[in-house]
N, C-alpha and C positions, 0 to 999 in steps of 0.2 A: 649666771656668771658670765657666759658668753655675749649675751646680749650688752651687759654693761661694760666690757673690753671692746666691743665693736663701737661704741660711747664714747670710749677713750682715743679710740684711734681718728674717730673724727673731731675729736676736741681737742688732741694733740697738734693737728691739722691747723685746725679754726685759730686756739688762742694763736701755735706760732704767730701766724698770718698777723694779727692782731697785733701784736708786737711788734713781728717786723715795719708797722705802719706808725708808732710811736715815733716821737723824737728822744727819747729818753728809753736807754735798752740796759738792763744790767742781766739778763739770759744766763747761766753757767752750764749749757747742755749744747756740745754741738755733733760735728757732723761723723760720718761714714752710709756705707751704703751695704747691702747684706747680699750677696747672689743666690738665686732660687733655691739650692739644696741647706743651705744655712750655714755657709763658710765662713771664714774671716775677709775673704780679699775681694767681694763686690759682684756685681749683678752679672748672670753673663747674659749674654747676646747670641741668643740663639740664628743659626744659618735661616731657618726662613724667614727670619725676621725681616734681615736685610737683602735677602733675593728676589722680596718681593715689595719693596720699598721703592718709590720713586724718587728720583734723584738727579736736579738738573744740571749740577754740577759732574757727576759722575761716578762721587764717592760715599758710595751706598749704607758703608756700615757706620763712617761720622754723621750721615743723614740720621739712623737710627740714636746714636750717641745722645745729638744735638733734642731730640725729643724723650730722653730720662729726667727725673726729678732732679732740678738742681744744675740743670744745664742750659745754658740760654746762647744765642750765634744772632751776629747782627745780617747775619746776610745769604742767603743760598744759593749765593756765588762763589761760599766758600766753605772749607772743609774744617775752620779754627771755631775753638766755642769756648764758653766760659763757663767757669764752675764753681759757683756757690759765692759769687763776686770777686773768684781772681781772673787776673789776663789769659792768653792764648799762652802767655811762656810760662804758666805755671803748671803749666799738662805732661805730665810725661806719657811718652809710648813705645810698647815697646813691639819687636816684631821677631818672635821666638828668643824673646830675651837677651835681645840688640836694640838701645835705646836708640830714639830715629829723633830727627831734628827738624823742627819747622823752617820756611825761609827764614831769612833772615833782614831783606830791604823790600820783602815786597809789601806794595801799598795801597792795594785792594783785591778784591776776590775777583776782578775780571783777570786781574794778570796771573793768578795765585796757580790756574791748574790743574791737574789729577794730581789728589796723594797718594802718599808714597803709599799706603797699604792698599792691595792688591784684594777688593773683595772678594773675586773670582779663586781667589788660593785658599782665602780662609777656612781656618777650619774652627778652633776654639776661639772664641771673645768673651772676656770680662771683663767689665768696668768699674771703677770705684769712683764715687765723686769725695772722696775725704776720706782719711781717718785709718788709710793704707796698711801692711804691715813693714815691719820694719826691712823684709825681704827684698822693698822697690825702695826706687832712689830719692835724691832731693831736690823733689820739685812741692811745690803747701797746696797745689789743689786736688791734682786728681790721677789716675792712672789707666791706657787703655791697653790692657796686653792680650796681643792676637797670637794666636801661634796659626802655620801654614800646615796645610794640610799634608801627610804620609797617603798617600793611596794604595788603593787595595788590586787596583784592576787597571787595566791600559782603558785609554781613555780621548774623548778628544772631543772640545766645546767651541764653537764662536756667537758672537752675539754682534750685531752690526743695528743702526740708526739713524738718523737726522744728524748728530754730532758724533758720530763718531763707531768706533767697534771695536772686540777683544777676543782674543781667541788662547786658549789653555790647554795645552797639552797634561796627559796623565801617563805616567810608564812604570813598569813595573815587569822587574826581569826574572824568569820562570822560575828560579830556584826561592825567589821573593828577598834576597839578601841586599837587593838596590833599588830606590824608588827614586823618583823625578816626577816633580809636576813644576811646572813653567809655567809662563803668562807674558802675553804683549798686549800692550792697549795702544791705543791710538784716539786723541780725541781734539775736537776742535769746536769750540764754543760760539763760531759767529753767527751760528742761525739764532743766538738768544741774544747775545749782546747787540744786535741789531734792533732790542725794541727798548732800548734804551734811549732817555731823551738826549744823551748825547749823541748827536751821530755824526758819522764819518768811517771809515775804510777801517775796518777792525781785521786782523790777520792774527790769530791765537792759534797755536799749535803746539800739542803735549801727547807725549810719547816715552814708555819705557817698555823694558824687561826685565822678568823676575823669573828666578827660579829657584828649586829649593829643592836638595837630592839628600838622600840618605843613604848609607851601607855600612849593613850589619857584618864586622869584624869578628864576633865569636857570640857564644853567647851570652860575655858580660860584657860585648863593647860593638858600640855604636858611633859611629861616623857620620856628622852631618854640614853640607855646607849650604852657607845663601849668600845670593848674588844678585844685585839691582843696579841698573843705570837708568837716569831717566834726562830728560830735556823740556823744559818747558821755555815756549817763545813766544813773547808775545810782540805785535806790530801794532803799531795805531797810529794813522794819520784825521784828527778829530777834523772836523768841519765846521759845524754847527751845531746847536743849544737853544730849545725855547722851554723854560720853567713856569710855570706858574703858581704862586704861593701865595700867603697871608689870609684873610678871612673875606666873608662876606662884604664887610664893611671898608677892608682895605685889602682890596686884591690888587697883587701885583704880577709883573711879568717881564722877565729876565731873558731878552735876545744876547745871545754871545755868538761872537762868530773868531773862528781858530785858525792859525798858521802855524806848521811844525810838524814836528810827528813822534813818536817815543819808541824805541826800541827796549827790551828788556829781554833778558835772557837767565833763567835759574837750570844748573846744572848740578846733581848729585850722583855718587855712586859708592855702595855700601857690596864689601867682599867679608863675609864670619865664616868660622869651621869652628864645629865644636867636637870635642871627644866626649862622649857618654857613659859610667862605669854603671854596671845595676849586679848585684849578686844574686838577686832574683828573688829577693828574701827582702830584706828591711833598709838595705842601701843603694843609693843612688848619689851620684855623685858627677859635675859636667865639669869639665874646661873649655872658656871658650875664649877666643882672639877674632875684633873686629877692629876694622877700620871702615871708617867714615870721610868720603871727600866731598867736599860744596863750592861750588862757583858760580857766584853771580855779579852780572851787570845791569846798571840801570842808567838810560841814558833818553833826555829828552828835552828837546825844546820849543816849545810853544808860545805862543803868543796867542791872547786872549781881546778881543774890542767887546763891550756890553754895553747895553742900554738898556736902563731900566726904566718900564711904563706902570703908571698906574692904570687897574682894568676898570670900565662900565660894565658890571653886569647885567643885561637888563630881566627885568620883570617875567614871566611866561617863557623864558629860553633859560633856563639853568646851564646848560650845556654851549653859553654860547657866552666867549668875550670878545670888548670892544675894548681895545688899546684906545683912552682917553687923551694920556699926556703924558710925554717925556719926563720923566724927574731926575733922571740924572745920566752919567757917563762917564766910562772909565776903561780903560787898558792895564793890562800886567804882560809880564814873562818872565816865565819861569824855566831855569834850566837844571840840569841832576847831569853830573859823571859818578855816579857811584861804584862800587867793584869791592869785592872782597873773598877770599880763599881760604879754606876753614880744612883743615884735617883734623881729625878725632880719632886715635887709636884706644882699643879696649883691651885690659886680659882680664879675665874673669874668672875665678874658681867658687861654685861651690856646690853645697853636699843638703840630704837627708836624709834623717837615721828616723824609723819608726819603726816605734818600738810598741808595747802594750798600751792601749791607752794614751799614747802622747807620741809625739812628732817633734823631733829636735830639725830645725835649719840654721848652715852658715852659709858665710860668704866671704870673700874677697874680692875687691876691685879695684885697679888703677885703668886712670885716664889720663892721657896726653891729650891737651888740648895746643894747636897751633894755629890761630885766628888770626889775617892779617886783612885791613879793609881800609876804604878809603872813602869819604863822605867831601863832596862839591857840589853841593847846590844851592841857588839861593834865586830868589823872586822879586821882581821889582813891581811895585804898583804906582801905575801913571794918573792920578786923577787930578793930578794938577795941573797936567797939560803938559809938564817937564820931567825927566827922569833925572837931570845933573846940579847937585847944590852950588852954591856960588863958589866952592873950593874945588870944582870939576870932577869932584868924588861923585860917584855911583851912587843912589839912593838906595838902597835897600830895606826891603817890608819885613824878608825874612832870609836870613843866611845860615849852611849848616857849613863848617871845613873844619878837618883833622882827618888823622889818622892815629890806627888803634891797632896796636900788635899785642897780641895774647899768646904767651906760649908757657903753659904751666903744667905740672901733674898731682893729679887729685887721688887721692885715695881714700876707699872706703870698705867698713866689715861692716859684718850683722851677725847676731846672733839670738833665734830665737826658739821659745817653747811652747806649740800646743797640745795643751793637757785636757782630755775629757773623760769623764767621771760620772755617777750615779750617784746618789743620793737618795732616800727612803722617801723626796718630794719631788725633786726635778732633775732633770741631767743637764748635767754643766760641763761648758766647754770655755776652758783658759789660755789665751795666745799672750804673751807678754815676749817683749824681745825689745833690743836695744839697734841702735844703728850709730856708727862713729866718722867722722869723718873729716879726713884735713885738706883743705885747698891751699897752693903753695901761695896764690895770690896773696889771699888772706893774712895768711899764714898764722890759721888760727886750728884749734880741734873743735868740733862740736860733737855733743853726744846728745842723738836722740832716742830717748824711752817712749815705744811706744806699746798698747796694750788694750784688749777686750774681752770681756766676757758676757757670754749667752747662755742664756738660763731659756729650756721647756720645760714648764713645771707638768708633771706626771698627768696632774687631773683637768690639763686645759693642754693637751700633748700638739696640737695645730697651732700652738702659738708660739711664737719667740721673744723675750724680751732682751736688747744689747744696750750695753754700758760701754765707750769704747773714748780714749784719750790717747794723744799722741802727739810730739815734737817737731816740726817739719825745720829744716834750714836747708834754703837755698843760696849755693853758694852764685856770686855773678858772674854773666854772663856776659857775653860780645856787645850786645844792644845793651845794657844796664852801664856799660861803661862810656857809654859814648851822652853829653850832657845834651839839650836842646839846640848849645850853637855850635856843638863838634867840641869842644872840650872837654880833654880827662875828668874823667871820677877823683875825688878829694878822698872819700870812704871808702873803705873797702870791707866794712864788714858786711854780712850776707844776710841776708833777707829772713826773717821770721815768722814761725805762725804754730800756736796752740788749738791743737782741736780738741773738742771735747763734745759728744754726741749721746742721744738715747735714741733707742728706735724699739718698735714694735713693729713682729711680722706675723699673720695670719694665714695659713691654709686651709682652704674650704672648697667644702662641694658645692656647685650653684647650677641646678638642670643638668643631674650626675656629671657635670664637668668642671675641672681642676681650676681652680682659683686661686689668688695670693693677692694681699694687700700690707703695702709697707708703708710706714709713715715714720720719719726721722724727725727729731728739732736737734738741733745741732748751734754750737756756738765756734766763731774763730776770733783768737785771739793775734793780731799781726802785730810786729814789731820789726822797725828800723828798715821796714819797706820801701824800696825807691818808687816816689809818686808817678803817675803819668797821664798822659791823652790818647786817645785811640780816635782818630779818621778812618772811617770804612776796616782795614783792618793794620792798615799802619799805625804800630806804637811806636809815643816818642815819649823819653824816661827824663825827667828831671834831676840829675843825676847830681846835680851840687846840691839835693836837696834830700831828706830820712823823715819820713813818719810813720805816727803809729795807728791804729786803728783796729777795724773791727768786723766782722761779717756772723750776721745770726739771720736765723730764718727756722722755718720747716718745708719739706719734701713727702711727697705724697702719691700712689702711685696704686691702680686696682691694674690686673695683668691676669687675662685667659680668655677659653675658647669664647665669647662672646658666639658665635658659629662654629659646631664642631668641626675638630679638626683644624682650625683655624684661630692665631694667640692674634688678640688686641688689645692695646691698653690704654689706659687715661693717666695722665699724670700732672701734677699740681706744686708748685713751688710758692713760697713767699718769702721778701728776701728783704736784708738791710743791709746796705755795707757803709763806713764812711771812714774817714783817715784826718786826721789832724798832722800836718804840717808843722815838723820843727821849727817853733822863735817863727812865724810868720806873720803871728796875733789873731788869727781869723777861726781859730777853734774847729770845730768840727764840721768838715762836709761831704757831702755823698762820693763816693769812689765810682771811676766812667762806667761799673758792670752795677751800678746800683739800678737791678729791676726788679721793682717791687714784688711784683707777680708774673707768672710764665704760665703756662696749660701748653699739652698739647694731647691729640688723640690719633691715634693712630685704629684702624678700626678694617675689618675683612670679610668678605664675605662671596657668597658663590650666587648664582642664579638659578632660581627653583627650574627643577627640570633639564636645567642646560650645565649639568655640574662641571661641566670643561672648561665652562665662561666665567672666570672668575676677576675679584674689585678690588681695588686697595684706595682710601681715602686717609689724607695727612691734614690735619688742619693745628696750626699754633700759632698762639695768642700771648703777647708780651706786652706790657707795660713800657712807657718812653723812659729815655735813660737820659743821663744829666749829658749834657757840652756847653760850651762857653766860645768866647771867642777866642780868634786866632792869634798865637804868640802873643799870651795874657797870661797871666798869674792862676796855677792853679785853682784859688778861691773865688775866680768869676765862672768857673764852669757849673754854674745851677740854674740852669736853662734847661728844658725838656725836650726832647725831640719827640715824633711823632708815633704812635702807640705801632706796634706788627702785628698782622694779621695775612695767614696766608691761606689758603688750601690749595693739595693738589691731588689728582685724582688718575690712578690709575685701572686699564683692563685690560686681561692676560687673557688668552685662548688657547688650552694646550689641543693640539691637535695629534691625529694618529694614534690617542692614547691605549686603542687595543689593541696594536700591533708593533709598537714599542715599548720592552719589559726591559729589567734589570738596569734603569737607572737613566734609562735613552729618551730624549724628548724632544718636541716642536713644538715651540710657544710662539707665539704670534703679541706684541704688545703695545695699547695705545694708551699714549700718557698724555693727561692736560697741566700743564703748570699754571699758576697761579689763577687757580678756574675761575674765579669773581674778580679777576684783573686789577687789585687790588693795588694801588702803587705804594710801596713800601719807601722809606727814605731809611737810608743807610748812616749816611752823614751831611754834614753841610759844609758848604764853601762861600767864605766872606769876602766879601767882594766891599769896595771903597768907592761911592762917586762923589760926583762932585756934582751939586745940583743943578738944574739946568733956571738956566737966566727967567725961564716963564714961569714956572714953575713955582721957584722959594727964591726969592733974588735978594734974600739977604740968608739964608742958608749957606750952614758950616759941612762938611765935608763928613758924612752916614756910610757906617757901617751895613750890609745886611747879609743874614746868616741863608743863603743859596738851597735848598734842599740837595740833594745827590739821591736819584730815585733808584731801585731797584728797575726787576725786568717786570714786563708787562704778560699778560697769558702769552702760551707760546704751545705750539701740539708737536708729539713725538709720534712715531712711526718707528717699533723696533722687531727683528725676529733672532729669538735667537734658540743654538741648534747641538743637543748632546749627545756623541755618538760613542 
């Protein structure tokens, strides 16, 4: 019997795959994801996971995120990923039960930063890619709630490197009625963005503090507050550009050379308190009040000259081009004053009664949202030789202007039941619960039912089977209302999405060490979704426009000691997403996170004899994803960009280890990024010449789609110290 369930799980795997590569998908099984003990609310993320992950960005536990079934990131220059084919803004997260907010104008992963979550603090993580309970908010993809660590003992860490250091404080006051753990980091990116083929004067600097205190009131009431500021700044005066692209057959090579410079600046700051009631028996019950501030600007102006050549490769020199002949030439400028100022106040109430058998949770919450912003940019392309039409008007390629003031308050309950029970063949566990919720924007209710159950049948007790369906509405947000040329949203209703999932999970012993293998097929159904395009990691929403669509796949995923003592995993995704466009005629097309396939492995291990020297190796593998050209109709984005492939590799040496006990250590560590130097392309940038007279002298004025590379290998040097 076991044998032919281990059948199933790779064939649940297999056909997904298989389907999601159809043009023709009618699936009625989709998503959620199960965490190791067999909960309802999603995978956790264990602490070593991510303390010993490599991470050139600097945020260690999205690093880990970015490499679960079902999760794909264009970039590791940034900490935003996607989940089962929706955007960055369909993620919620939370950080001890204070939903946090992504930027909101930044426009790639070099300006983007350290996030806001502090791995250094963490203590509990779990993740859900779908299919959530009705207990978290309304965002249709996914959820990543950390909570920060309570310490036991005074304490005290730093970690310094090549980009950057952190250092965390631990306290804890003798009678143990008060704890405090804090964090500072400090990081700056220009020793990687430096092997960028753009170059020029890069100045990136990111910085905050966190902290997060507790005291114990009596002994039904707990007091706890958190506190974050951070700054991110980024400078750039670009120079110069040399690309090289197209095929064997027709290689090209794209010199640009720049004048200008960009300044950007992202500033948040998050102050919660919450009260905590427990009778130390079956209730628990929190109140809690946050506020959330955001400010950003974006500001820059540049000017672009390019010439594009066609290359001689010759024969016997692979590695060697010969710029033949000029084909063409062209200038642009582009300038951005952007700015906008976002507060967010929270109050929050809620409770859990468990009782025999079953677990009742509610909830309450209102939001004041206050969004005010302002969008000025626009880019002019010179390939004609002139910028001014005969009516002295300004040409322009591409313009954004408006302003968007949002000031509304949302409210929302929950209320739900998990019931588990025996049965004379398997033990069943029931989570059904409801979520309601009004947006004044809207000014609509929605109610989402959402609901699971998990059966281990008695006489196969290592296995799990889940059935698991749920309602998602999101209501809009600040970027959802703002259209491609800065004009208000026409719509106001909120975004949709029906999941509906099956999964299978197995526990087993392999070389008496702990095993688990998950495999989901999962179906989504979306409705009245606002379309969109994603550049490196700036979205721009189509916002005069609603469709509908669809995302189905499977997730796949073997997790354990490969090496005792030591978790690695493998995991495997296969995906379909596409949206049809209301009254546009052009039927169904792939949606910008349509990646067929994803893998990644994460994998650990020690050195015989030298067990202090220990490895960590990252390698993930994605299929290319649809773009089109620039400021064009949704329906020309079914072009393919270029497939990712990365690994990186790190080595740790703890040292002193038999003369530091109780939790104290010296690690020593060296990191390779992108160890086969593999150039990744992120996005592309279309550039317009104008042919040159030698060349095609009867040629009309060409488009060509730019690559925009990633970073090249880059080595780390870190130590860091817990005392």
């Amino acid at each position: 019997m076991k044998v032919w369930l281990n059948i199933l799980l790779l064939l649940l795997v297999f056909v997904g795959g298989v389907m999601a590569q159809t043009d023709s998908m009618y699936m009625e099984i989709d998503t959620v994801t199960v965490r190791g003990n067999g909960s309802n609310r999603g995978q956790i993320i264990h602490r070593a996971d991510f303390q010993h992950t490599v991470s050139s960005d600097g945020n260690y536990i999205e690093q880990v995120v970015k490499m679960q079934p079902g999760v794909s990131s264009v970039s590791e220059l940034s900490s935003q990923y996607n989940v089962r084919g929706g955007s960055f803004d369909e993620n919620l997260v939370y950080i001890n039960g204070v939903e946090i907010y992504r930027p909101l104008f930044v426009r790639s992963g070099e300006q983007e930063g350290l996030s806001i979550v502090n791995s250094g603090l963490a203590g509990k993580v779990e993740f859900s890619s779908g299919g959530f309970g009705a207990e978290y908010g309304d965002k249709m993809s996914s959820v990543l709630d950390v909570a920060y660590r309570r310490p036991d003992r005074n304490a005290f860490s730093f970690s310094a490197g090549l980009m950057g250091g952190s250092v965390e404080g631990e306290l804890v006051s003798k009678n143990s009625k008060f704890t405090l753990i804090s964090g500072i980091r400090y990081r700056t990116s220009k020793y990687i963005l430096n092997s960028l083929e753009k170059k020029g004067e890069y100045n990136p600097e990111y910085a905050d503090i966190q902290l997060f205190s507790t005291y114990k009131l009596s002994q039904k009431f707990n007091l706890w507050a958190l506190g974050m500021v951070s700054s991110n700044r980024f400078l750039f005066v670009p120079q110069s550009q040399t690309t090289s692209f197209g095929t064997m057959q027709d290689a090209l090579q794209m010199n640009i050379y720049y004048a200008g410079s960009e300044k950007d600046n992202y500033s948040n700051a998050i102050g919660a308190m919450a009260l905590e009631y427990s009778d130390r028996k079956n209730i628990k019950m929190t109140a809690t009040a946050a506020v959330y501030a955001l400010k950003e600007n974006v500001g820059y102006d540049i000017a672009a000259a390019y010439l594009l050549r066609s290359l001689d490769r010759r024969m016997g020199q692979p590695d060697e081009a010969f710029a033949s002949t000029d084909m063409g030439v062209g200038e642009s400028l582009s300038h951005a004053r952007n700015s906008v100022i976002a507060h967010i106040t929270s109050l929050k109430y809620s409770g859990v009664y468990y009782g025999i058998g079953n677990k009742i949770g509610w909830g309450f919450q209102t939001m004041l949202y206050d969004v005010e912003g302002s969008v000025n940019e626009w880019q002019t392309m010179d390939s004609a030789g002139f910028f001014v039409n005969s009516d002295k008007s300004l040409t322009m390629f591409r313009s954004k202007y408006g302003t968007t003031a949002l000031a509304r308050p949302d409210f929302a309950a929950y209320l739900y039941d998990k019931y588990d029970f025996d049965t004379e063949f398997a033990g069943i566990s029931i989570n059904v619960g409801a979520r309601g919720c009004y947006s004044d924007y809207s000014q609509k209710v929605s109610v989402s039912p959402r609901g699971s159950v998990m059966i281990t049948p008695k006489a196969l007790s290592d296995y799990t089977f889940r059935l698991s369906a749920g309602r998602y509405v999101q209501p809009l947000t600040f970027r959802e209302l703002m259209n491609t040329d800065g004009s208000p949203l026409i719509s106001r209703n909120p975004q949709k999405s029906l999941h509906l999932v099956a999964g299978v999970y197995h526990d087993f012993l392999m070389w008496n060490r702990p095993f688990k293998i998950t495999a989901e097929a999962y179906y989504k159904k979306l409705s009245d979704i606002v379309p969109y395009t994603v550049d490196n990691v700036k979205i721009t929403y189509y916002a005069s426009e609603r469709a509908d669509g669809y995302a189905a796949g499977t997730d796949f995923k073997i997790y354990g000691e490969f090496v005792k003592g030591m978790d690695s995993w493998l995991s495997m995704s296969f995906l379909k997403t596409e949206e049809d466009i209301k009254d546009d005629g052009h039927g169904y097309i792939p949606r910008p996170d349509d990646r067929r396939f994803t893998t990644s492995v994460f994998f650990r291990d020690y050195f015989p004899r030298f067990d202090f020297l220990g490895m960590n190796i990252t390698l993930v593998y994605a299929t290319p994803l649809p773009f089109g050209p620039e400021n064009m109709p949704r329906y020309t984005a079914i072009l393919r960009s270029k497939h990712y492939l990365r690994t990186d590799f790190g080595l740790e040496a703890a040292l002193f280890r038999d003369r530091l006990k109780n939790g104290r250590s010296v690690k020593i560590g060296f990191d390779i990024f992108n160890l086969f130097d593999i150039k990744n392309t992120v996005s592309y940038s279309w550039v317009t010449v104008v042919p040159s007279q030698n060349y095609d002298p009867e040629g009309t004025f060409a488009q060509y789609a730019v690559p925009d590379r990633l970073t090249s290998r880059r080595f780390n040097v870190k130590i860091s110290v817990k005392m």
